[in-house]
C-alpha positions, 0 to 999 in steps of 0.5 A: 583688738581695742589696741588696734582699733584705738591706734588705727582711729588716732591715725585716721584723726590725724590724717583727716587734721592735716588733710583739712588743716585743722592742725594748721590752727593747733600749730599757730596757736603752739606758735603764738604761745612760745613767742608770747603774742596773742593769737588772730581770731579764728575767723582772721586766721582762716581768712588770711591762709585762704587769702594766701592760697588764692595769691599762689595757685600750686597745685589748683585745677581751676 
């Protein structure tokens, strides 16, 4: 039963990650580690993908 629970907790932590893009930070950081270059700040990072998604509206309402 704890099992279950554990594995049913993993996949909504990871569903939560992608949906919010947390784990867009985690893959840039992996990014930055295996071509050797240090990474953005955080606060730069968020700001640039906001930037990004402001420039090409897919699948905004407003």
């Amino acid at each position: 039963m704890t099992a279950g629970v554990g594995r049913a907790w993993q996949g909504v932590r990871w569903y939560l990650r992608e949906f919010t893009g947390e784990a867009n930070w985690d893959r840039y950081l992996e990014h930055c580690a295996e071509h050797g270059h240090p990474p953005m700040s955080r606060y730069d990072f968020e700001r640039q993908r906001t930037d990004a998604a402001e420039k090409n509206p897919i699948a905004r309402c407003c």
